[in-house]
C-alpha positions as CSV (number, residue, x, y, z in Angstrom):
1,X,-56.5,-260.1,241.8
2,X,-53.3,-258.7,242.0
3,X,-49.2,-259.2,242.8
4,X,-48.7,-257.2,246.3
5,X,-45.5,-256.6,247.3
6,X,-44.8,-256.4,251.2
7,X,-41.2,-256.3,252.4
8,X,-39.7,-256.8,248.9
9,X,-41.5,-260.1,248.5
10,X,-44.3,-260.5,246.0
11,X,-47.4,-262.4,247.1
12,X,-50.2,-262.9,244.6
13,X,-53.7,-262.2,245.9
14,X,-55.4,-264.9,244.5
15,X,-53.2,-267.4,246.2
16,X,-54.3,-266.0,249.6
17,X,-57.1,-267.0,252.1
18,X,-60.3,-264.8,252.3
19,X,-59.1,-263.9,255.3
20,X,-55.2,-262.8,253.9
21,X,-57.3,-261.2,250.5
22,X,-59.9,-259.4,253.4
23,X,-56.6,-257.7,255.1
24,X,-55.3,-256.3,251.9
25,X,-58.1,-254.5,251.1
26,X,-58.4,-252.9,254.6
27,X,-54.6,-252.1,254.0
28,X,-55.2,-250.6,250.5
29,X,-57.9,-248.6,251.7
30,X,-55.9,-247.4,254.8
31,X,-53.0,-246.3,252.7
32,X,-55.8,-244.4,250.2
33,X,-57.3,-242.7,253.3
34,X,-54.2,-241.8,254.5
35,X,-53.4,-240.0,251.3
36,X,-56.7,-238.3,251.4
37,X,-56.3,-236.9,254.9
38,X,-52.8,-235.8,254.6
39,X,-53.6,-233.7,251.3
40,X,-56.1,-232.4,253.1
41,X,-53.8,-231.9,255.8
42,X,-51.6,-229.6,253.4
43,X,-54.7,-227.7,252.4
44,X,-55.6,-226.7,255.6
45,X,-52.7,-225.7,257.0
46,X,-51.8,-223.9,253.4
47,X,-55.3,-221.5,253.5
48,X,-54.4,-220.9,257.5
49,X,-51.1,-219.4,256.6
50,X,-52.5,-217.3,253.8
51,X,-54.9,-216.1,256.0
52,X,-53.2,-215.4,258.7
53,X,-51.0,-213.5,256.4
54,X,-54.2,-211.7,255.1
55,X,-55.2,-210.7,258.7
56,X,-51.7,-209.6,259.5
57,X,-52.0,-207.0,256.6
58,X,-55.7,-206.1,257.4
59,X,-54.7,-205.1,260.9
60,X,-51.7,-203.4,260.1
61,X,-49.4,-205.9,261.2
62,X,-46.0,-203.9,261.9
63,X,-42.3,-204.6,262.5
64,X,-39.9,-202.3,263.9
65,X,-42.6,-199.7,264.1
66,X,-42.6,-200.0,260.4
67,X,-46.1,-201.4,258.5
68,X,-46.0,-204.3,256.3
């Protein structure tokens, strides 16, 4: 398989049991979800400010009695 490297030691993969090689793969595709959510994270919360900044300027959003 491959070197992993946990803790600044490097273990190779196909030294491991099934069951050491099983939990590296549920760890590497943790770490790969977790990517994917937290970009989709940042995209969320990025098209919810934009549009809140859209609706602000729809409705006229004002400060100091002054529009926007």
């Amino acid at each position: 398989m491959a070197i992993i490297t946990l803790e600044e030691t490097e273990y190779e993969t196909d030294d491991m049991s099934k069951e050491a090689q099983d939990v590296v793969k549920i760890v590497e595709t943790n770490q790969q979800a977790s990517t994917i959510l937290n970009h989709t994270l940042q995209c969320v919360n990025a098209i919810g400010s934009m549009k809140l900044k859209e609706l602000k300027t729809l409705l006229g959003d004002t400060k100091d009695g002054k529009e926007l």
